[in-house]
N, C-alpha and C positions, 0 to 999 in steps of 0.2 A: 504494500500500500504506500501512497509517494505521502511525502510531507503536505501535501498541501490539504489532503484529508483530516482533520480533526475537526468534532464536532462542536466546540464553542467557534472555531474561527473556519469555516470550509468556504473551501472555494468551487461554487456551487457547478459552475462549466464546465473547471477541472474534473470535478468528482464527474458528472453526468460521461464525459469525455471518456474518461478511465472505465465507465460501466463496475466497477468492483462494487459489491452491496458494505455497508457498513454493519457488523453482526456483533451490537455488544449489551452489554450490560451493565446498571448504571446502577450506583447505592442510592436508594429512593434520599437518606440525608443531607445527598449532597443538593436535591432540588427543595430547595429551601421555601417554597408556598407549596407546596405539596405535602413538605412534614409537616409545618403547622396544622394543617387539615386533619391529621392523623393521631391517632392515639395511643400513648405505649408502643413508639418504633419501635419493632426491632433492631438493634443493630446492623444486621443482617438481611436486612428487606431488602428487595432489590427489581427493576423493572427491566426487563430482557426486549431489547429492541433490536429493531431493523431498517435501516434505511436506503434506498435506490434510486438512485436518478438515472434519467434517461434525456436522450435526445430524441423528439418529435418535429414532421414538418410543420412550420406555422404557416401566419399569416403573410409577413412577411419576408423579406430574403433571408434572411438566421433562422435556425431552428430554435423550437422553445425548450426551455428546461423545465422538466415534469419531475416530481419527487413525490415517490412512494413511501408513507412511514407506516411502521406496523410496530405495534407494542403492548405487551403483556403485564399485569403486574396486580397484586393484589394488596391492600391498602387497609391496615385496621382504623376501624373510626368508632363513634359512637352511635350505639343504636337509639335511636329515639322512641323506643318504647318502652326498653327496662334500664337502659344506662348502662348495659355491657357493650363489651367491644365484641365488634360487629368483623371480621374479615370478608373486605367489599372488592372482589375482582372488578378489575378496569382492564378494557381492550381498547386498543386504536388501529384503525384499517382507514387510512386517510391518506388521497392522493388530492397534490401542490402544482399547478402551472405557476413561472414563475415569467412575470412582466418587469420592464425597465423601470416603470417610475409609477408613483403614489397615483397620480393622476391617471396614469394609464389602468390602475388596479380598481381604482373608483370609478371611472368608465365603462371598463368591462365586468364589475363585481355581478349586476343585474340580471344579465344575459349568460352566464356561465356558472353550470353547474359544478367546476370545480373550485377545491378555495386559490386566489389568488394569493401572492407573495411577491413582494420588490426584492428583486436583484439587488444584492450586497457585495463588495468584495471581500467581505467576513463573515458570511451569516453563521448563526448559532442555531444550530439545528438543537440541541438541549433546552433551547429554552420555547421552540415551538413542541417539542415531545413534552416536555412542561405545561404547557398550555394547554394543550390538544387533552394527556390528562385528568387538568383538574375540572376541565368541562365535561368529561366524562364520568367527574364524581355523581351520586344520585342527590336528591336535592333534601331527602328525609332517608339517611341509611338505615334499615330496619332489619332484624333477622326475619327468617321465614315463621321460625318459631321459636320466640323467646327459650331459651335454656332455664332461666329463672322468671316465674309469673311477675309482670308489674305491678308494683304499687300501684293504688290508682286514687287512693284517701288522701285532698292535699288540702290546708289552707281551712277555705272555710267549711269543707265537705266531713275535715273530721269533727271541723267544732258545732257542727249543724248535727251529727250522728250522737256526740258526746249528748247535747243538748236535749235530742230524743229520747235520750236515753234517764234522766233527768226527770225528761217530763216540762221541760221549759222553751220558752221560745228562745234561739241563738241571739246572741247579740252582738250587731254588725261590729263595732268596735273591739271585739274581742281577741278576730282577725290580727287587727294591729296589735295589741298585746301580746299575742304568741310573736308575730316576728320580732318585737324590741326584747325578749327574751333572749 
C-alpha cells in the first residue's frame, strides 16, 4: 500500500487510482463522539471497516471518484427501559461520488441519489466512518427483552400508591419534598 493511503489524510484519486481496498480496524476510543454515546467501553471494542474507491465515467472529461465504505461494529449504550446496557450493533453499506466544490455538491445534492462529498487533498475518511456511525445509532436503544423487569413507580406515582394506601388524598407538594431529600 503506497504512503499516500492513510485514512485521517488520503488522497482520494491516489487511493481510487491504486484500486487497493483499505481492510482495517479501528478502536471504537479513538473516535471520540462515538465513545461518548456509549457506555462502559470496553477497552477493546473495536469497528472492523472497509473502504474502496473506484474510478467511474462522468459527466465531464475526468472520471468521478466513487467510494464505497462498509462497517461493522457493535456499541454498548443504554437501554431506555430498564437502564442496563444494551449491546446495539451498527452497520454501514454507504456509497460517496465525490465532486470538486461545495457549490457543485449543493447543486447536484437534489437530483442524486448518492451522498455527495468535496474533493480534499487530505480527506479523512475516519471521520466520515464517524459520522456515517453515529447516524446509524437508534434514537431510543432498547433491548428486545429486558434481562431485569423495569421499574416503573417514579415520582408522584409512588406517593399517589403510598397515599392509597393511607386512605388519603396525595399531596401535590409532597412530590417536591421527596426530591429536596
Amino acid at each position: 500500500m503506497s504512503k499516500s493511503l492513510h485514512a485521517r489524510r488520503l488522497n482520494m484519486q491516489a487511493f481510487a487510482q491504486e484500486g487497493v481496498p483499505l481492510i482495517e480496524t479501528t478502536l471504537l476510543q479513538n473516535m471520540e463522539r462515538l465513545a461518548q454515546e456509549a457506555k462502559a467501553l470496553a477497552p477493546d471494542s473495536t469497528v472492523n471497516w472497509e473502504a474502496r474507491a473506484e474510478l467511474r465515467p462522468g459527466s465531464g472529461a475526468d472520471d468521478d471518484v466513487w467510494l464505497h465504505l462498509v462497517a461493522k461494529t457493535a456499541v454498548p449504550l443504554t437501554c431506555q427501559r430498564c437502564m442496563g446496557t444494551v449491546a446495539t450493533p451498527l452497520e454501514v453499506d454507504q456509497w460517496y461520488r465525490f465532486v470538486a466544490t461545495e457549490d457543485i455538491a449543493m447543486a447536484e445534492d437534489d437530483e442524486s441519489e448518492e451522498d455527495l462529498l468535496v474533493m480534499e487533498p487530505h480527506f479523512d475518511l475516519l471521520t466520515v466512518l464517524e459520522d456515517e456511525l453515529l447516524m446509524a445509532l437508534p434514537l431510543v436503544p432498547m433491548h428486545d427483552e429486558c434481562p431485569v423487569a423495569p421499574v416503573l413507580q417514579v415520582g408522584e406515582e409512588a406517593l399517589a400508591a403510598q397515599a392509597a394506601e393511607a386512605g388519603e388524598k396525595p399531596n401535590p407538594f409532597a412530590v417536591l419534598a421527596q426530591l429536596k431529600k
